[in-house]
N, C-alpha and C positions, 0 to 999 in steps of 0.2 A: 137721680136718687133712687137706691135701693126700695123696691115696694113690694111685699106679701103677694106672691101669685095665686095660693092656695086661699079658699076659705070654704072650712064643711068638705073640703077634698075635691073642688069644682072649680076647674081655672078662672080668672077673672077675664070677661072677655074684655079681649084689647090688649091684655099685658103678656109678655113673655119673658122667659128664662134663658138665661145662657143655660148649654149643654153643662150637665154636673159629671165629672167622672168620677168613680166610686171603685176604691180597691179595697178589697175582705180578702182577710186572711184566716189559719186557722189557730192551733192555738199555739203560744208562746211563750216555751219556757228555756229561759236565758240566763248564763251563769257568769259568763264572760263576756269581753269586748270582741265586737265583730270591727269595728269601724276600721282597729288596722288590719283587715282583711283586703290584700292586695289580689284576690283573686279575678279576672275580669269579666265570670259568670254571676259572679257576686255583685261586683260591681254593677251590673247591668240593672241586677234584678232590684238592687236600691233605686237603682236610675227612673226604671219601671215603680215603683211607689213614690217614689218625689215627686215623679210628674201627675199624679193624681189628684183633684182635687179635693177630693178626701180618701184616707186610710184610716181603715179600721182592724186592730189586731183584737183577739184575745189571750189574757195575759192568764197564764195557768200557776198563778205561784203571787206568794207574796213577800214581801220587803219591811219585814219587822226590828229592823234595827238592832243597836248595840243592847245587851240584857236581855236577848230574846229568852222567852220559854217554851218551850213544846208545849202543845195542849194536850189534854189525855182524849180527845177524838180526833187525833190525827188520821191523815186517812193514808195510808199505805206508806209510800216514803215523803215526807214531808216537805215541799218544796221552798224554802226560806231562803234569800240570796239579798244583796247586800242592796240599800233604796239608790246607791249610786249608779248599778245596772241599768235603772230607769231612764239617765244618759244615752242611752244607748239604743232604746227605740226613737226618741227625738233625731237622733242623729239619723236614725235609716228613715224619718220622715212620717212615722206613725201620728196620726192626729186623735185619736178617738180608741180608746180603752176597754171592751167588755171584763170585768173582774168578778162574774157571779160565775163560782168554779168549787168545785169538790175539795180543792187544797185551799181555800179558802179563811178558814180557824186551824190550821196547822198547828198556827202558833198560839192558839188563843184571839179572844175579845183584841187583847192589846196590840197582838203582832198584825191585825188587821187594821187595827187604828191607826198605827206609826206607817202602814201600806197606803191610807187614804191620804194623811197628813204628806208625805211623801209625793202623790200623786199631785195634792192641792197646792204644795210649797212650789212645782214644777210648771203650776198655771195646767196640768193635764183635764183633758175631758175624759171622765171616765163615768159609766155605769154596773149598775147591778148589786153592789152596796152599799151603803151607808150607815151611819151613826143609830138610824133608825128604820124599821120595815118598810117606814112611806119614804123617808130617802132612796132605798136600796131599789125601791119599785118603781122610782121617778125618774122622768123620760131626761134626758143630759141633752142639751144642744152645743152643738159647735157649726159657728159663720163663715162657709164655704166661698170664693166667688158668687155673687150675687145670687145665694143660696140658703137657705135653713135649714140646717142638719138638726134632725134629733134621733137618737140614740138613745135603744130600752135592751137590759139584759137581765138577763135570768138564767138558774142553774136547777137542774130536776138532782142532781148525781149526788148524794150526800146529805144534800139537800136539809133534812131533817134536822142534823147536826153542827149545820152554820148558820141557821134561818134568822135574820134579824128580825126583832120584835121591836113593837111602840113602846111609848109609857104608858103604864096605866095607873091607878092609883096607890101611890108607896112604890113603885119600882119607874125608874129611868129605864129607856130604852137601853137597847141592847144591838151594839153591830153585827152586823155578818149582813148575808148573802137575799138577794130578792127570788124565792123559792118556788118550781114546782114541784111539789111533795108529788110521792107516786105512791101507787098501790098494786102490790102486786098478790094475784090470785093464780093460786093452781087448782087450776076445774080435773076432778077425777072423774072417771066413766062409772055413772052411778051404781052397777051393780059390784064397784068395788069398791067403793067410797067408805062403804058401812064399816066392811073390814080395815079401812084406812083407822079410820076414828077409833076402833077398837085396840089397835093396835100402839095407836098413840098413848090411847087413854093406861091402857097395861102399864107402857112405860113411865107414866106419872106426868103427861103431858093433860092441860086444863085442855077437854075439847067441850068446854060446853062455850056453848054462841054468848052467855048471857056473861059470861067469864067470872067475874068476883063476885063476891058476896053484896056487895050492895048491887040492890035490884035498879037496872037501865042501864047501869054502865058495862057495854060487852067489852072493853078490851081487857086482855089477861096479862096482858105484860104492859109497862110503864112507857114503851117505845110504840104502844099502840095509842095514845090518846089525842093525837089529830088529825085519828083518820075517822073514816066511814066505816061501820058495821061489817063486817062480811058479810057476801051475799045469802039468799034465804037457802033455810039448811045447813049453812057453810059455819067453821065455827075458826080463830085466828092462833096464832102460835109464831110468836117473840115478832109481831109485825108483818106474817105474810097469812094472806087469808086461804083455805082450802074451802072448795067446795064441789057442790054435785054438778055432775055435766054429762051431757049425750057421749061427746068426747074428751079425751082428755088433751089437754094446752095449758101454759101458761099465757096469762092476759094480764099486761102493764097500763093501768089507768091513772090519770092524771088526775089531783084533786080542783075538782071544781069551782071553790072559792081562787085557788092559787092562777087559775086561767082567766077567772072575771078579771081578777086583777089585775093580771098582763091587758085585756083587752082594754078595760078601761084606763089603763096608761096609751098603751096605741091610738085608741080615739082620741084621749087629751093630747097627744103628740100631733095626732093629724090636724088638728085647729092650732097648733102653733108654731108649726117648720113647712116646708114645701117637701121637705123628702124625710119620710121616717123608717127607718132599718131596725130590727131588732135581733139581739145574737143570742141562742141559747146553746147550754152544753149540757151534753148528754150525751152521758157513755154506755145509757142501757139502749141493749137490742132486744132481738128477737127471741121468745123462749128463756127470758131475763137474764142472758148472758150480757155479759160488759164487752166492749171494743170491737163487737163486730162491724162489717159492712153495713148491714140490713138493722135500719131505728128501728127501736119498737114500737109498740101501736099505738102508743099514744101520742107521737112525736107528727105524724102527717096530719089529724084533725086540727090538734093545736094551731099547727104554722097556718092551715088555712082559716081557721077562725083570727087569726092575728092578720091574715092579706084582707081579709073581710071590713074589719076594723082600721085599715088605714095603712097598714107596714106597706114601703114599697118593693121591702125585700126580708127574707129573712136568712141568718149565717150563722149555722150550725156547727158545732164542734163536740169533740168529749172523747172520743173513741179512738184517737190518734188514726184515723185512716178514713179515706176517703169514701163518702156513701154517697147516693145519690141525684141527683139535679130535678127539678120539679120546675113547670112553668104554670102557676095561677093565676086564672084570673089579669095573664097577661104581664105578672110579677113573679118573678126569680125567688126559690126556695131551694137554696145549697143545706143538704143534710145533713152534710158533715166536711168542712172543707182538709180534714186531717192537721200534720202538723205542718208550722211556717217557722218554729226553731225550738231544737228539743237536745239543747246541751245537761240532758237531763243525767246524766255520767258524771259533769265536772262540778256538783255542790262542794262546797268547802268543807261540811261535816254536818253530822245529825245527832239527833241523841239515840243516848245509850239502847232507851229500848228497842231501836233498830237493828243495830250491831246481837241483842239478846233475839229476837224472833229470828234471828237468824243463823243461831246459836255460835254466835262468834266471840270472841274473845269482847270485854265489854272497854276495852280500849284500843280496838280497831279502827280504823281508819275510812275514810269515806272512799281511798284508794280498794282497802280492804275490803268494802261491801261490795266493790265493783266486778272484783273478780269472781263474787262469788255468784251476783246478783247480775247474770249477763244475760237473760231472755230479752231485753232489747234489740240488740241487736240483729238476735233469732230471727226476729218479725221484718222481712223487707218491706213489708204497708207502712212500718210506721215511719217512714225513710223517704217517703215520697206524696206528694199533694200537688196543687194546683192554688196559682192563687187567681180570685172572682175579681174581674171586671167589667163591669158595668156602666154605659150612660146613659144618661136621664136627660131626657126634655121634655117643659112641660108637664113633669111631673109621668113620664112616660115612658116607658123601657126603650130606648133607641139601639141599642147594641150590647150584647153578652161578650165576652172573651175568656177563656179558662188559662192562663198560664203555667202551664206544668215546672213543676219542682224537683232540686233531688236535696238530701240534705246530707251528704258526704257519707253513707252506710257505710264506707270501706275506707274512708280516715282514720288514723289514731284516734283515738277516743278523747284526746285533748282537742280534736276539732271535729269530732262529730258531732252531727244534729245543725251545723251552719246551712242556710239556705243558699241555693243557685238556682240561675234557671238552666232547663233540662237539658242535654242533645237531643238533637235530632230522634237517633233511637230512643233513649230515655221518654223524650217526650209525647212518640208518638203511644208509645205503650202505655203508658198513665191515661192518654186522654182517651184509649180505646179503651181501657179499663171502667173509666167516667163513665162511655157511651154505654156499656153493655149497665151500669146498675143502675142510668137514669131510665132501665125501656119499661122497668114495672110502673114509670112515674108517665108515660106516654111523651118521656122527653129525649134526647139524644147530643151528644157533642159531635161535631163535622170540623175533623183536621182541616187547618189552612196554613200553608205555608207563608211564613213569615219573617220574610230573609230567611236567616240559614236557621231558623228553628220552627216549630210547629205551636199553631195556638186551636184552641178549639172554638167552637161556634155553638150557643147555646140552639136549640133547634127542638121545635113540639113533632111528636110522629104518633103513630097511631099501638094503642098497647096491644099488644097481642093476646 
């Protein structure tokens, strides 16, 4: 009979775990049926997550059904596809769900409702949101082999704009997403700062700190009211704070209440599973650019206050490409494992407003946006990843394995973005890719051949 190995994070002496294997993925956005994909790269690489004893994907999009509506905070192109799609990761063997993601309210409250109901009619495990903020932030379990999986997700990217809330009095809760809100500040080099403020103020920008007329409340715009002050001296403008600095940088900080949170789901996670994972997405980098390599600063404290607290791994995504690998405290911190299917070309159609930002005719085609809207392709990063394997014994990192990706860059575009795993070449160059952006983390991937393909080998080295 199955028995709790963990309790307070401390094996029980005398009891043991079978080996758990554990495959993360990154994120996944799927338009179409892959299953009748008779390709035998493809095939392989299902082969390779069937046999795991748990899979975890993130799902970048959601399944709002028949009457959908666009939301008006849509966030760039809207990802909606059809709840039957969800077929389709079952079939490739997906067990576990992260859904806290920036396209999140695409559709609205409701097109994320009929995304969950969808999820739940399918018996899926998923995280990251619910009906309510304490749903959306509660830890999900799924009954691995003689194992307790829990699962916590969260979304920094948007964030703001799909946050689910509790009840509170006279209002029902509200779905969307389990959030970390961010903050971002650009420090000027003080003896230029003055003229900054000067300069704003000319143009009709509110640069006083204390912002409105009612005395205490600093923010000056309506999209500032959940955050923190600006720093002293500093004063905010439509949600980004400015302030004085030796140097000048941007600095991306995480709201503090929104990380107790997470922590305190991880700790309640670690008293109730043997293995707890958490997946966040986050598409901001460095210097607050989106999609880069390189997380921003708030993204490596986080993950190690969550290894702190219990996670025994954490699976980064957001930025469609690959960042890189961390070893804490003796537990795997992937930053960003890129994408594992991004048939983001073949949506069925969108609304109008789309086709207008893009000043197209406003009964264009989803065909139509394509040709005009082709920087996807551009980007070979977002064409290539690795998927994390991992197992556990005893509650204990026993093996890393990285398997490198490609996802058809030079297919038609009716089948691009399908995953395979790599060649030989293909493969060895993503994982030397890996190795070179794990070395700021004092971590490294070591190719091993494996039959006729290459996998990598998670490996601590010393930072330079």
């Amino acid at each position: 009979m199955y028995r709790k190995v963990f309790r307070n994070g401390i094996p029980n002496k005398g009891v043991s775990m079978p080996k758990t294997s554990v495959i993360a993925t990154g994120d996944a956005i799927l338009t179409q049926r892959l299953s009748s994909n008779p390709e035998a790269d493809f095939l392989d690489l299902v082969e390779v997550i069937r046999r795991a004893d748990v899979a975890i994907t993130n799902v970048e999009m959601v399944f709002p059904g028949r009457g959908r509506m666009a939301s008006t905070t849509m966030h760039g192109i809207p990802l909606g596809a059809d709840p039957e799609v969800l077929n389709e990761f079952e079939w490739l063997g997906i067990d576990i769900y992260g859904m806290a993601q920036n396209h999140a309210s695409d559709y609205g409250v409701g097109g994320l409702v009929s995304s969950i109901e969808a999820l739940e009619a399918r018996g899926f495990t998923y995280a990251g949101v619910g009906r309510t903020l304490r749903e959306a932030r509660a830890p999900r379990y799924f009954n691995a082999p003689g194992c307790r999986v829990a699962f916590i997700a969260a979304g920094s990217s948007n964030s703001r704009l799909c946050l689910a809330a509790d009840p509170s009095v006279g209002d029902v809760g509200r779905p969307g997403i389990a959030p970390i809100r961010l903050q971002k500040t650009h420090f000027i080099r003080k003896e230029r700062f003055a003229e900054l403020r000067e300069m704003m103020a000319e143009a009709g920008v509110n640069v006083s700190a204390t912002g409105t007329t009612a005395p205490g409340i600093h923010f000056p715009y309506p999209d500032k009211g959940v955050y923190d002050p600006p720093p002293p001296g500093g004063f905010a403008v439509e949600g980004v704070n400015f302030a004085p600095a030796d140097h000048s940088r941007i600095q991306t900080d995480a709201l503090e209440r929104d990380v107790q949170a997470l922590v305190d789901s991880v700790s309640e996670a670690s008293r109730q599973a043997d293995l707890v994972f958490v997946g966040l997405h986050c598409h901001e980098g460095l210097q607050g650019r989106w999609n880069t390599d390189v997380a921003a600063e708030f993204l490596q404290p986080l993950a190690h206050r969550l290894v702190d607290a219990g996670a025994h791994a954490i699976f980064g995504h957001g930025p469609h490409m690959l960042r890189g690998v961390e070893i804490y405290a003796g537990r795997p911190i992937c930053y960003s494992l890129g994408n594992f299917i991004f048939n983001v070309e073949t949506f069925s159609a969108f609304p109008v407003e789309v086709y207008e930002q893009q000043g197209m005719p406003l009964n264009a085609s989803a065909a139509d946006l394509f040709d005009v809207v082709n920087g996807y392709g551009k980007q070979p990063l977002f064409w290539e990843s690795v998927l994390a394997r991992f197992t556990f014994e005893n509650g204990k990192l026993a093996d890393s394995e990285f398997l490198p990706i490609t996802l058809n860059r030079e297919a038609p575009r009716s089948r691009r973005g399908s995953p395979q795993l790599a060649s030989v070449e293909d493969g060895a160059r993503i994982l030397a890719r890996l190795d070179e952006l794990s070395k700021p983390y004092g971590a490294g991937v070591e190719l091993v051949r494996d039959g006729g393909r290459y996998v990598g080998k998670l490996v601590s080295r010393e930072i330079a």
